[in-house]
PDBQT receptor file of N, H, CA, C and O in Angstrom, charges set to zero:
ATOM      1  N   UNK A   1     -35.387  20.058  82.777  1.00  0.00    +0.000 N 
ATOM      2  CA  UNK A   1     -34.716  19.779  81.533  1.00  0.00    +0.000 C 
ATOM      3  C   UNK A   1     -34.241  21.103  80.941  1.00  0.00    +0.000 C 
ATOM      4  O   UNK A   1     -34.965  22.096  81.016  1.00  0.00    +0.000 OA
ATOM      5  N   UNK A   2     -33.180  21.138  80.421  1.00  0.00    +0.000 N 
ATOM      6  H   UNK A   2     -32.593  20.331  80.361  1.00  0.00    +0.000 HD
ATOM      7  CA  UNK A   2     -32.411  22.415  79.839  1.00  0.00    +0.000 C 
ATOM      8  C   UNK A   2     -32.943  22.541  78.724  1.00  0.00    +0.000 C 
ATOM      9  O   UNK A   2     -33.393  21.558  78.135  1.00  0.00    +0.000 OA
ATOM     10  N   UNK A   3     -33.000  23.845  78.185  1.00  0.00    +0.000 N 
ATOM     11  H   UNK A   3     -32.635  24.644  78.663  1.00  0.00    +0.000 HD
ATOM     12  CA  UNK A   3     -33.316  23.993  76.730  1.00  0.00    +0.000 C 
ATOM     13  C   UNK A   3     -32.600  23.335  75.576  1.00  0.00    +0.000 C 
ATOM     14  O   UNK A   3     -33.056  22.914  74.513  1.00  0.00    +0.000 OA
ATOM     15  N   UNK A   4     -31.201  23.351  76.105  1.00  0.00    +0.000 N 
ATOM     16  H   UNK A   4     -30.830  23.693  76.969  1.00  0.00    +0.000 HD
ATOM     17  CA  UNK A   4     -31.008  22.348  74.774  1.00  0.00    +0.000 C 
ATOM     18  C   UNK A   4     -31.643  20.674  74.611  1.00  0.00    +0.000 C 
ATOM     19  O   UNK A   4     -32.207  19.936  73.802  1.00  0.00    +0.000 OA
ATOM     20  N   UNK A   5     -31.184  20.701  75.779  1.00  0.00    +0.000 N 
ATOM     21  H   UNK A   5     -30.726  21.300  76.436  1.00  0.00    +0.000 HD
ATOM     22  CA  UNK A   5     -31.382  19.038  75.852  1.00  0.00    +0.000 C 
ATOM     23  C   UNK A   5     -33.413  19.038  75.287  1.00  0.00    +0.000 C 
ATOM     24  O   UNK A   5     -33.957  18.139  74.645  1.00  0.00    +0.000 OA
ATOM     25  N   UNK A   6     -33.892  19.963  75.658  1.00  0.00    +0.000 N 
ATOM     26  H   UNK A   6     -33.450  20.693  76.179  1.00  0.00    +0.000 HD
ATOM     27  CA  UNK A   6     -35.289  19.863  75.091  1.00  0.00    +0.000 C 
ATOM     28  C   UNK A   6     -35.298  19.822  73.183  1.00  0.00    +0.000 C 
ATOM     29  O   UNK A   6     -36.000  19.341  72.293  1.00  0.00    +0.000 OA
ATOM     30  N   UNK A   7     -34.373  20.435  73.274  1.00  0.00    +0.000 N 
ATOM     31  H   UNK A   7     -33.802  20.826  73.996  1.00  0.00    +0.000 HD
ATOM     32  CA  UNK A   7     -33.890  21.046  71.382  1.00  0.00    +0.000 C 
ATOM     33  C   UNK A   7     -33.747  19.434  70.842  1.00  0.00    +0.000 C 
ATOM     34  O   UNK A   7     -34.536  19.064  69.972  1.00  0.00    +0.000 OA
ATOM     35  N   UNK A   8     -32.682  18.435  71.395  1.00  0.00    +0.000 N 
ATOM     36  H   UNK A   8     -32.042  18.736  72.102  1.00  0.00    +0.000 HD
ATOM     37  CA  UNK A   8     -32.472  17.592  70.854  1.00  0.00    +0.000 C 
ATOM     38  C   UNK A   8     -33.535  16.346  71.078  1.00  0.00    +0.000 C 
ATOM     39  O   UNK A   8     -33.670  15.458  70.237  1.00  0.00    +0.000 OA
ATOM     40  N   UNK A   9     -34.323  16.399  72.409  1.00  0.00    +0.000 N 
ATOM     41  H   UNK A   9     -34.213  17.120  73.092  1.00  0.00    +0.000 HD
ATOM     42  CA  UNK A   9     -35.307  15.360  72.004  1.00  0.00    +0.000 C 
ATOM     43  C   UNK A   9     -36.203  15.944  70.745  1.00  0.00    +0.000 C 
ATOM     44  O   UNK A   9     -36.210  15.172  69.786  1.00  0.00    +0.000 OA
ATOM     45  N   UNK A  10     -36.745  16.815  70.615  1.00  0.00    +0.000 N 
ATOM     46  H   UNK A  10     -36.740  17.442  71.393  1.00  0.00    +0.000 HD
ATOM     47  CA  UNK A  10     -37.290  17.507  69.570  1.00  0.00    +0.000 C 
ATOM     48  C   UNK A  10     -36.865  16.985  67.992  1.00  0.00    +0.000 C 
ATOM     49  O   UNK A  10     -37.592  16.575  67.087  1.00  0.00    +0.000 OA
ATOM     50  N   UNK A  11     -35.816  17.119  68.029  1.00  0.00    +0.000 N 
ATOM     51  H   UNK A  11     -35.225  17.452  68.763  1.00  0.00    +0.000 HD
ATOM     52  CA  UNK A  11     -34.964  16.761  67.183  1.00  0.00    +0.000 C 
ATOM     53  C   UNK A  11     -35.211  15.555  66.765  1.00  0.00    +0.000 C 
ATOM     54  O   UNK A  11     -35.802  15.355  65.704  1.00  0.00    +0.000 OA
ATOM     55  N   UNK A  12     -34.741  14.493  67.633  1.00  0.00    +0.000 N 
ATOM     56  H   UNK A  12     -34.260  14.655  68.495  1.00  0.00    +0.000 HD
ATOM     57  CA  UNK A  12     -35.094  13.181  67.690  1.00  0.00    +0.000 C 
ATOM     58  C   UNK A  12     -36.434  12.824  67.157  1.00  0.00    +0.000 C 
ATOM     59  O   UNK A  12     -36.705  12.097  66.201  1.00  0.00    +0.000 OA
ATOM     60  N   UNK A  13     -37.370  13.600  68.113  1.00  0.00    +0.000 N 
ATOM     61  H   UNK A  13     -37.150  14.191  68.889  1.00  0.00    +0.000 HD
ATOM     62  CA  UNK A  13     -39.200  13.345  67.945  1.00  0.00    +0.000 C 
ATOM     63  C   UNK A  13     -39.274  13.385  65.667  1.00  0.00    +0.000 C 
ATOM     64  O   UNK A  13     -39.659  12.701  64.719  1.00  0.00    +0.000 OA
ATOM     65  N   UNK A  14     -38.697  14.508  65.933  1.00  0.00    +0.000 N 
ATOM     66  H   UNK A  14     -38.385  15.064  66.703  1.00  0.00    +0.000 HD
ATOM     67  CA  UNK A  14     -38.821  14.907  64.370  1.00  0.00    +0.000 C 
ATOM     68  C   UNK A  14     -38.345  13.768  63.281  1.00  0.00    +0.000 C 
ATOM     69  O   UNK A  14     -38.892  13.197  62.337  1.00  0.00    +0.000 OA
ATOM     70  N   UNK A  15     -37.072  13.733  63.884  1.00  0.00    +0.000 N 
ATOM     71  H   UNK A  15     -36.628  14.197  64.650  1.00  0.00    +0.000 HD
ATOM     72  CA  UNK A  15     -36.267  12.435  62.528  1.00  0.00    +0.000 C 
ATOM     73  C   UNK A  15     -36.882  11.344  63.126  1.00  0.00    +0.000 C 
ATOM     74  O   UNK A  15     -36.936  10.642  62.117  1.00  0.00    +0.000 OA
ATOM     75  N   UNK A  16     -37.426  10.613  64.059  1.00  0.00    +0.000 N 
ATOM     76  H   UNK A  16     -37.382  11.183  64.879  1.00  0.00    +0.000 HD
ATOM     77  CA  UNK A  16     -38.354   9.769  64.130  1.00  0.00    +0.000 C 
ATOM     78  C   UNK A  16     -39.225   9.847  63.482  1.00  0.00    +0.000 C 
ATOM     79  O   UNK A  16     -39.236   8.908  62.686  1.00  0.00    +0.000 OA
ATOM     80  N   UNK A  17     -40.180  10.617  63.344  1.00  0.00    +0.000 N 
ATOM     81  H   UNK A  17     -40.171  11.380  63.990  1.00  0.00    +0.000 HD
ATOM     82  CA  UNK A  17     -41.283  10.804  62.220  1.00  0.00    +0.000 C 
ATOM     83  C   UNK A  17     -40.777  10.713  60.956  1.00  0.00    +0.000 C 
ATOM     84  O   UNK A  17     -41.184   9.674  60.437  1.00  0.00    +0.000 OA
ATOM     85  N   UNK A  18     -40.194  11.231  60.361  1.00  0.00    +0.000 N 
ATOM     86  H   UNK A  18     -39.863  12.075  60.783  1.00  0.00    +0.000 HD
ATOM     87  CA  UNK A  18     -39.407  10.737  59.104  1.00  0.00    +0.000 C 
ATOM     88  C   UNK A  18     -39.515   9.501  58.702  1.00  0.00    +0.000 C 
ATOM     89  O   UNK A  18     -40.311   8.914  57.970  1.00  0.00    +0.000 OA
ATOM     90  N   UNK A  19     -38.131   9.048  59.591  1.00  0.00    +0.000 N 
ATOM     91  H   UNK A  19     -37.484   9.525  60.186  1.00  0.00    +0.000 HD
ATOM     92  CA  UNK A  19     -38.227   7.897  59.421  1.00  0.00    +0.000 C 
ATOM     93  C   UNK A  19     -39.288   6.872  59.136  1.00  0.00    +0.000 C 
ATOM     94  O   UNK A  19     -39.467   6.134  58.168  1.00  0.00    +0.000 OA
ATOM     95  N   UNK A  20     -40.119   7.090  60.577  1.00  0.00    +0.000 N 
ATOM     96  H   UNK A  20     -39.974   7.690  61.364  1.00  0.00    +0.000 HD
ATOM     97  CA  UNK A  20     -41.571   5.999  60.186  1.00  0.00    +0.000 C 
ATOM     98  C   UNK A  20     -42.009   6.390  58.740  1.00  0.00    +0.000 C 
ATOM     99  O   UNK A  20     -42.012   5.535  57.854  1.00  0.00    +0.000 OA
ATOM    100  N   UNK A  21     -42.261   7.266  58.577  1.00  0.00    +0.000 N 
ATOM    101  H   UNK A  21     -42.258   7.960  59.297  1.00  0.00    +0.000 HD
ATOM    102  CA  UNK A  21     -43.610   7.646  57.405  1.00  0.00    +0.000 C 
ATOM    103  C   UNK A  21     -42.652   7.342  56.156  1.00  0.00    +0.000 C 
ATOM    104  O   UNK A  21     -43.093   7.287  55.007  1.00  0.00    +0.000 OA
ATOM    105  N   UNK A  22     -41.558   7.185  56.420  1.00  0.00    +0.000 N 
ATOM    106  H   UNK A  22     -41.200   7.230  57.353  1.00  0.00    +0.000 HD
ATOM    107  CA  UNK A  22     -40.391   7.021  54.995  1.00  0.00    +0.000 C 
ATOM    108  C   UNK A  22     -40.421   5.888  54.692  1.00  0.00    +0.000 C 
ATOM    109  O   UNK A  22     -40.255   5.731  53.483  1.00  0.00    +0.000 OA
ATOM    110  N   UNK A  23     -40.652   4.414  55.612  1.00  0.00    +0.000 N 
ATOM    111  H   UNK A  23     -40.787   4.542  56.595  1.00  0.00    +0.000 HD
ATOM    112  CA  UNK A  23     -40.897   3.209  55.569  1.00  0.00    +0.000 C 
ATOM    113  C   UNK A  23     -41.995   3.210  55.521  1.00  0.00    +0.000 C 
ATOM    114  O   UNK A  23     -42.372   2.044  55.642  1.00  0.00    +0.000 OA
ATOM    115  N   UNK A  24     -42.930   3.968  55.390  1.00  0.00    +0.000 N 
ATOM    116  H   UNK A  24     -42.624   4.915  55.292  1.00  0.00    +0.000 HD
ATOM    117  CA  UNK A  24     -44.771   3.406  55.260  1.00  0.00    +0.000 C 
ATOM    118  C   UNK A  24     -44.586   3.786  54.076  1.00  0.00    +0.000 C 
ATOM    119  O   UNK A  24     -44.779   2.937  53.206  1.00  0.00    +0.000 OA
ATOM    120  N   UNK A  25     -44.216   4.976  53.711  1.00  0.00    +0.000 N 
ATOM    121  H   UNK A  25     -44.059   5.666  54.418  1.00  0.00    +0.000 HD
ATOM    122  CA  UNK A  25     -44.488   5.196  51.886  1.00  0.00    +0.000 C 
ATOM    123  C   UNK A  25     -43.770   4.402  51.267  1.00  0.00    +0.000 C 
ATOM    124  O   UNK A  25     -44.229   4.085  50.170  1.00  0.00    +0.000 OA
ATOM    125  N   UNK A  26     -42.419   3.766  51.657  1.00  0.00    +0.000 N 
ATOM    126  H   UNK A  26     -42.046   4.024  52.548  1.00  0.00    +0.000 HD
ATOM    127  CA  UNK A  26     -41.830   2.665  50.930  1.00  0.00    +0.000 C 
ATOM    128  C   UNK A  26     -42.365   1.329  50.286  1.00  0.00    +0.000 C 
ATOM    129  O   UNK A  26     -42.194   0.724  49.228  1.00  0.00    +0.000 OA
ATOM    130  N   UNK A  27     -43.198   1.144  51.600  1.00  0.00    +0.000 N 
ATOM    131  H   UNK A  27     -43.338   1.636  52.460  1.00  0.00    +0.000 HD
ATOM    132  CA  UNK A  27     -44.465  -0.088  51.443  1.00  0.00    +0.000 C 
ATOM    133  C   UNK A  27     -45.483  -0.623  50.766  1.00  0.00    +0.000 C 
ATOM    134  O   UNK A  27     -45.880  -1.742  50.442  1.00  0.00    +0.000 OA
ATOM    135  N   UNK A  28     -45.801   0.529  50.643  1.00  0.00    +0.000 N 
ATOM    136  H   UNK A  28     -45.479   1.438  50.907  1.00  0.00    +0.000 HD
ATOM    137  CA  UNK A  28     -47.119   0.671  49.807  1.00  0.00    +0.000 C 
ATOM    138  C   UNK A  28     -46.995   0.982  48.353  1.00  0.00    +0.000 C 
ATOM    139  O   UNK A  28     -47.817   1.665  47.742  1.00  0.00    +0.000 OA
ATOM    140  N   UNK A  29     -45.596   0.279  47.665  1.00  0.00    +0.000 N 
ATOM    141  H   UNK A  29     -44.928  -0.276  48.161  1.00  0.00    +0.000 HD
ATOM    142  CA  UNK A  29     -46.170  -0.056  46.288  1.00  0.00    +0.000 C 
ATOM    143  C   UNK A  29     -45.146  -0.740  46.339  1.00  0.00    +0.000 C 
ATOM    144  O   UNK A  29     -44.071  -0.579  46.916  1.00  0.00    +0.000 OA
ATOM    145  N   UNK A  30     -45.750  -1.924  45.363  1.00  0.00    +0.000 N 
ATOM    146  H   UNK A  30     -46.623  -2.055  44.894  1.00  0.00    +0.000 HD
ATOM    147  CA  UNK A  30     -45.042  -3.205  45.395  1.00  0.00    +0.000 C 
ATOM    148  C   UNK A  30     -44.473  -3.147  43.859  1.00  0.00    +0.000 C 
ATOM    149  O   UNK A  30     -44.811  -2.294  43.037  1.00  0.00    +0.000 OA
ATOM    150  N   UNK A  31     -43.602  -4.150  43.639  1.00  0.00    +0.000 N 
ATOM    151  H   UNK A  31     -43.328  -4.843  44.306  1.00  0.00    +0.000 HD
ATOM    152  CA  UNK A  31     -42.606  -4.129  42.341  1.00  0.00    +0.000 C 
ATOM    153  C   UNK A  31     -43.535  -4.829  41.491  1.00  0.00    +0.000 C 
ATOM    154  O   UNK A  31     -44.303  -5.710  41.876  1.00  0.00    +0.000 OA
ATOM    155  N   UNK A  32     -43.422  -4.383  40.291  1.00  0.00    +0.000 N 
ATOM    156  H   UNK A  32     -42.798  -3.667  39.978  1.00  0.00    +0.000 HD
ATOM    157  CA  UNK A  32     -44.418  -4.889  39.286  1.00  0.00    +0.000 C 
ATOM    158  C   UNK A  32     -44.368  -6.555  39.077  1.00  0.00    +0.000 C 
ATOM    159  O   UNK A  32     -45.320  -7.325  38.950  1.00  0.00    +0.000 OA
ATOM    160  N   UNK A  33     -42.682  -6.895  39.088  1.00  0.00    +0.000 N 
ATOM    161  H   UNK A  33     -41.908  -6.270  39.191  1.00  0.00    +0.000 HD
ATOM    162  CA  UNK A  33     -43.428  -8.821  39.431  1.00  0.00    +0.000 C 
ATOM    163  C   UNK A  33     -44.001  -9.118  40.418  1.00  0.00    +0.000 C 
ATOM    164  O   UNK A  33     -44.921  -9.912  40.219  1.00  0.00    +0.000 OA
ATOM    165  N   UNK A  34     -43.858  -8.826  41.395  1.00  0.00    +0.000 N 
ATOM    166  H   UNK A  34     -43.112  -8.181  41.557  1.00  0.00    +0.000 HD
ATOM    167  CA  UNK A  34     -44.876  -9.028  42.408  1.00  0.00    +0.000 C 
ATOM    168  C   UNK A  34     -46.155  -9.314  42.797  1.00  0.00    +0.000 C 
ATOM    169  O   UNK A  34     -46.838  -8.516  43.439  1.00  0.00    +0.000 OA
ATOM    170  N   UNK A  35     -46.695 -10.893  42.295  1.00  0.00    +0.000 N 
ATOM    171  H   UNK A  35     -46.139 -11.540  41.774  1.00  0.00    +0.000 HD
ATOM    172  CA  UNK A  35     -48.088 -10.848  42.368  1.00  0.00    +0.000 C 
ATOM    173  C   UNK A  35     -48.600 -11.732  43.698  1.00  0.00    +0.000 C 
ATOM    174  O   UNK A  35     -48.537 -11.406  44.884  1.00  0.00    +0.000 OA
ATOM    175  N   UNK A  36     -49.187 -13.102  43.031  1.00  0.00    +0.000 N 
ATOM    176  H   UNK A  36     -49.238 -13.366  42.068  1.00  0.00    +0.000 HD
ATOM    177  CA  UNK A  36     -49.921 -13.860  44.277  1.00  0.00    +0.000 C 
ATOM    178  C   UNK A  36     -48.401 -14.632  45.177  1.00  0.00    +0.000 C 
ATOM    179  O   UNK A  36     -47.276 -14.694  44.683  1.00  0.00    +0.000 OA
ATOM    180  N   UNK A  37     -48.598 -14.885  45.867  1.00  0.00    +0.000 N 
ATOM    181  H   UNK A  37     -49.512 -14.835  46.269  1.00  0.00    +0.000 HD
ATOM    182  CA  UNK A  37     -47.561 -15.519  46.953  1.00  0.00    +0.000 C 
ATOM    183  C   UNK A  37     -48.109 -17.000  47.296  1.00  0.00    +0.000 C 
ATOM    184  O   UNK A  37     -49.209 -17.531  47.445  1.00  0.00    +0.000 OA
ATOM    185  N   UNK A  38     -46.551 -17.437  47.347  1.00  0.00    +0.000 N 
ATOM    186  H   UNK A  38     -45.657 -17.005  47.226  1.00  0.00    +0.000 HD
ATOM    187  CA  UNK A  38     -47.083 -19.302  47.051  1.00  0.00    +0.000 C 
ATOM    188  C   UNK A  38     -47.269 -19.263  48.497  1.00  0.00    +0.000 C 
ATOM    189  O   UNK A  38     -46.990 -18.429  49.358  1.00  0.00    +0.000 OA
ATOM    190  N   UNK A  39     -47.926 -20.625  48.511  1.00  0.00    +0.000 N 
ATOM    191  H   UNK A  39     -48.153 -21.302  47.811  1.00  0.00    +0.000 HD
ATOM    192  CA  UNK A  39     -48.155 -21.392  50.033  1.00  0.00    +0.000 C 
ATOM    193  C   UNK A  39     -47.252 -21.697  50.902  1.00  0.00    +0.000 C 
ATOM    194  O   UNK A  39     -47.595 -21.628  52.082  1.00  0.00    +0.000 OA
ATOM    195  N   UNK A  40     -46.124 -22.035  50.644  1.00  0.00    +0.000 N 
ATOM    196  H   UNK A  40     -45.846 -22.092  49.685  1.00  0.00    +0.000 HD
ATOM    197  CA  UNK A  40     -44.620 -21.643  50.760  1.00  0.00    +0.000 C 
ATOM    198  C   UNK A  40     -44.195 -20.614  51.749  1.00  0.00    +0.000 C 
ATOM    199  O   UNK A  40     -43.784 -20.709  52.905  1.00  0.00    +0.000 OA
ATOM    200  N   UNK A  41     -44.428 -19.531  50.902  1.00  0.00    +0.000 N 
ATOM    201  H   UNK A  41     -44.761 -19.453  49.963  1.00  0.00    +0.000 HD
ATOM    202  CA  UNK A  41     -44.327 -18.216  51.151  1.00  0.00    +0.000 C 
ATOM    203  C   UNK A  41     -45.458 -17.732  52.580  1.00  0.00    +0.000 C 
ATOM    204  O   UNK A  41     -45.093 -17.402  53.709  1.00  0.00    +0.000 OA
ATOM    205  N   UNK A  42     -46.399 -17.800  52.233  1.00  0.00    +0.000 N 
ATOM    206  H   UNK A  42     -46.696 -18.068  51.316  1.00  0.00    +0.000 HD
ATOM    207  CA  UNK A  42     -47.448 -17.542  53.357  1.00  0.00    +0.000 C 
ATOM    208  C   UNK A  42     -47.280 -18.927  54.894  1.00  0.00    +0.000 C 
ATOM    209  O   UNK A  42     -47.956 -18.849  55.920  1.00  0.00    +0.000 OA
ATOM    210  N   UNK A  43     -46.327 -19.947  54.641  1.00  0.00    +0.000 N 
ATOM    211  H   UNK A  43     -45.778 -20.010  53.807  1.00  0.00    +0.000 HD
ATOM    212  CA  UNK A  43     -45.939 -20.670  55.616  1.00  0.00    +0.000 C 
ATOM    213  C   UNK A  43     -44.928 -19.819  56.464  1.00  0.00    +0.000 C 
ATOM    214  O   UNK A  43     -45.005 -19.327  57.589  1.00  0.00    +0.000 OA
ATOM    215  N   UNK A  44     -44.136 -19.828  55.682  1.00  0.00    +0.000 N 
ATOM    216  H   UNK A  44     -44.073 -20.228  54.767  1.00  0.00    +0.000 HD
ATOM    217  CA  UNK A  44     -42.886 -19.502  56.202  1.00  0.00    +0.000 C 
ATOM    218  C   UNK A  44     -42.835 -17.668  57.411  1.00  0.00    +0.000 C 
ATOM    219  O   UNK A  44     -42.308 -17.187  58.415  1.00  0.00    +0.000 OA
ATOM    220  N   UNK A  45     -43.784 -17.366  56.328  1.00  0.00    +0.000 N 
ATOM    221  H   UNK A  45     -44.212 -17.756  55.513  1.00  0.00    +0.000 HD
ATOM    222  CA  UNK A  45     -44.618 -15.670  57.404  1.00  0.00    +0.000 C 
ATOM    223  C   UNK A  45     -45.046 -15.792  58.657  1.00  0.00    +0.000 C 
ATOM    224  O   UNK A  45     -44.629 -15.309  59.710  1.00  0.00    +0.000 OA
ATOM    225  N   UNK A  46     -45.938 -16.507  58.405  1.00  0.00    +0.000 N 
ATOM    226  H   UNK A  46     -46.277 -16.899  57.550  1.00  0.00    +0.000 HD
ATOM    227  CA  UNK A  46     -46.949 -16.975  59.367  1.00  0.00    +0.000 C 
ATOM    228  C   UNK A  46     -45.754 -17.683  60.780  1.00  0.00    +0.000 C 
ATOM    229  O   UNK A  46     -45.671 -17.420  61.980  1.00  0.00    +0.000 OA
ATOM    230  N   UNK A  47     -45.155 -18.439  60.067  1.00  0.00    +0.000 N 
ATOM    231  H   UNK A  47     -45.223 -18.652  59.092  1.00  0.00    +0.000 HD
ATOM    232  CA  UNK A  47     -43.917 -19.401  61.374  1.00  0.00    +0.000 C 
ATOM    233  C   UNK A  47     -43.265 -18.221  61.728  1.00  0.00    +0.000 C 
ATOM    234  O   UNK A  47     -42.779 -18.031  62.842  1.00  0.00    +0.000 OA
ATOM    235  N   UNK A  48     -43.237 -17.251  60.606  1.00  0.00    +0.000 N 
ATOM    236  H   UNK A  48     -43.632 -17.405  59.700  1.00  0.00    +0.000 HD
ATOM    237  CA  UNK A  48     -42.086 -16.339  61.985  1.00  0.00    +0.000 C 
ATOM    238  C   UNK A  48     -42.771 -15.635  62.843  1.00  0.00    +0.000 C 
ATOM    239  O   UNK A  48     -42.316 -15.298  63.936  1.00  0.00    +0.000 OA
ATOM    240  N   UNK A  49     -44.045 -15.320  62.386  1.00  0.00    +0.000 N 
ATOM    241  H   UNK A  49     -44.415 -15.594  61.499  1.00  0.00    +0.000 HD
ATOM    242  CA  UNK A  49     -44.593 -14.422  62.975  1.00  0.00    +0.000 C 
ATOM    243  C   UNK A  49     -45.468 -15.356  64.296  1.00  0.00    +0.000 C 
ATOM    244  O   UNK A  49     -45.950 -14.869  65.319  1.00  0.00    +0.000 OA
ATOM    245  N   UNK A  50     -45.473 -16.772  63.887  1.00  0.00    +0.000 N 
ATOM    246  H   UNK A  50     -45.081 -17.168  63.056  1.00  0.00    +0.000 HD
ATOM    247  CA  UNK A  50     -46.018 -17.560  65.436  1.00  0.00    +0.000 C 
ATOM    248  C   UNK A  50     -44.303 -17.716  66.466  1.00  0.00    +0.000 C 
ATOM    249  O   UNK A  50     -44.559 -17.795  67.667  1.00  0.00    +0.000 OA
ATOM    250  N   UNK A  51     -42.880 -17.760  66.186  1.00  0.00    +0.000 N 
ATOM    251  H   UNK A  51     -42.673 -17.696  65.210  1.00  0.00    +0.000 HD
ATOM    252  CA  UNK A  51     -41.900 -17.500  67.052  1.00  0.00    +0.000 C 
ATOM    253  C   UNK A  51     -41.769 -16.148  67.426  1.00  0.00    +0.000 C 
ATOM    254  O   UNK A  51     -41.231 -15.999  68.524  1.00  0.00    +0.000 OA
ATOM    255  N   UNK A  52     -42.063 -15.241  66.906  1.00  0.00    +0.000 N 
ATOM    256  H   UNK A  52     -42.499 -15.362  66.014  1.00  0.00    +0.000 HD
ATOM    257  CA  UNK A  52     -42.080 -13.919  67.676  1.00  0.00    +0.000 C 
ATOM    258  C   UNK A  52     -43.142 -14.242  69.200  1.00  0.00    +0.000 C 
ATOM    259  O   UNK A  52     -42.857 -14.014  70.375  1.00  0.00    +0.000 OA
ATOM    260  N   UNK A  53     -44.158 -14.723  68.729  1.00  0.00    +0.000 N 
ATOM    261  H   UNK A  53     -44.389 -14.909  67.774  1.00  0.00    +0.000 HD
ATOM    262  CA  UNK A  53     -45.615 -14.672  69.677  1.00  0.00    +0.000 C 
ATOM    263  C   UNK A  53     -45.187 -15.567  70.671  1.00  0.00    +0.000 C 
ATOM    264  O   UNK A  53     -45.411 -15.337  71.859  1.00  0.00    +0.000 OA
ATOM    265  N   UNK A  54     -44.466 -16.777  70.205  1.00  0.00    +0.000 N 
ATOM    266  H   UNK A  54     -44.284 -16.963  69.240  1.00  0.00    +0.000 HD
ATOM    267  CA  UNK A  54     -44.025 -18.032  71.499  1.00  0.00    +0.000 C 
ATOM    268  C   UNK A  54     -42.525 -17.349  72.121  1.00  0.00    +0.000 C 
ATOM    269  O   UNK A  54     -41.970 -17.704  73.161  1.00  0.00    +0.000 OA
ATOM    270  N   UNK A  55     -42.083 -16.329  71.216  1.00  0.00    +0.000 N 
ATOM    271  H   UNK A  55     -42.534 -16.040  70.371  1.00  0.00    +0.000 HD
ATOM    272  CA  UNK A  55     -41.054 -16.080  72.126  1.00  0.00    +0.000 C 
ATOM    273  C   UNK A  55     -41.300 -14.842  73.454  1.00  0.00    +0.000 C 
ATOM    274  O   UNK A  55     -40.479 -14.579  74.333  1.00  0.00    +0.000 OA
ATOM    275  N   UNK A  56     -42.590 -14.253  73.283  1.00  0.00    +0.000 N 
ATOM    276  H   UNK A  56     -43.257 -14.466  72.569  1.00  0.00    +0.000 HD
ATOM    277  CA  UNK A  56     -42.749 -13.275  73.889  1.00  0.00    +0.000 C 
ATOM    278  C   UNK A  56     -42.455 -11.782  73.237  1.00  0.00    +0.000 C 
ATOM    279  O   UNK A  56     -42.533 -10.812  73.991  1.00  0.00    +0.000 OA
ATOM    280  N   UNK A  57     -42.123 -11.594  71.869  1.00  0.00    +0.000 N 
ATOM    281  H   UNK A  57     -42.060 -12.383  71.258  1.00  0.00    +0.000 HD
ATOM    282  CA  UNK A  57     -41.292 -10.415  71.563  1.00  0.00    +0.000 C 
ATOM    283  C   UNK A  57     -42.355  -9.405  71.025  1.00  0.00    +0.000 C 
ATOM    284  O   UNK A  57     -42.111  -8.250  70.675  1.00  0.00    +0.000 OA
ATOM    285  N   UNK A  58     -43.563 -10.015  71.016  1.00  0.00    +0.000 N 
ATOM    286  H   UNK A  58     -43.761 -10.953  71.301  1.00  0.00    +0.000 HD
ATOM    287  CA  UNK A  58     -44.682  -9.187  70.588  1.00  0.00    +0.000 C 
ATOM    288  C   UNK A  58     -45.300  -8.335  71.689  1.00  0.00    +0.000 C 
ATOM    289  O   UNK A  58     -45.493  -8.778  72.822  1.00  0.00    +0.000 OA
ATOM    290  N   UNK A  59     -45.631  -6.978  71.275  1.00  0.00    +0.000 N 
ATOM    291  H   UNK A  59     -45.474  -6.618  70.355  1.00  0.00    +0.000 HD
ATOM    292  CA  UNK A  59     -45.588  -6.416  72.310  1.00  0.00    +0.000 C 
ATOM    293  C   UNK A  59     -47.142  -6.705  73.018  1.00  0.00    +0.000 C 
ATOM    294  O   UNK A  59     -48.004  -7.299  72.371  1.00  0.00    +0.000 OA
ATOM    295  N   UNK A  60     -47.322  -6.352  74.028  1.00  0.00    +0.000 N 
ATOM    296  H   UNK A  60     -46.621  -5.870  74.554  1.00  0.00    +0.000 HD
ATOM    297  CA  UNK A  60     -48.633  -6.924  74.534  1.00  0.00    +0.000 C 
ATOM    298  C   UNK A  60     -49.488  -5.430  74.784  1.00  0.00    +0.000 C 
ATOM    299  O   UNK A  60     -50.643  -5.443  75.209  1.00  0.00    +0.000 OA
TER     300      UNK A  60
């Protein structure tokens, strides 16, 4: 591998990290209306998150 081309995965590695940790700190505070979640709500999660699992897209 050439030095540059090492420069730009580097690069990459770096603004990858960003990124993630920029969406974890985003997360972790919720908007002040934001309280309990209807049954509704916890259905509808749960179903997407059982078609991810029946579709295979979860990683194993």
């Amino acid at each position: 591998m050439s030095e540059s081309s090492g420069r730009w995965v580097a690069r990459c590695g770096a603004a990858l990290c960003v990124a993630v940790s920029g969406a974890a700190g985003a997360t972790r505070q919720c908007p002040p209306g934001s309280g309990e979640k209807s049954t509704l709500f916890w259905a509808a999660g749960w179903s997407v998150f059982g078609l991810f699992l029946l579709l295979g897209l979860w990683p194993s």
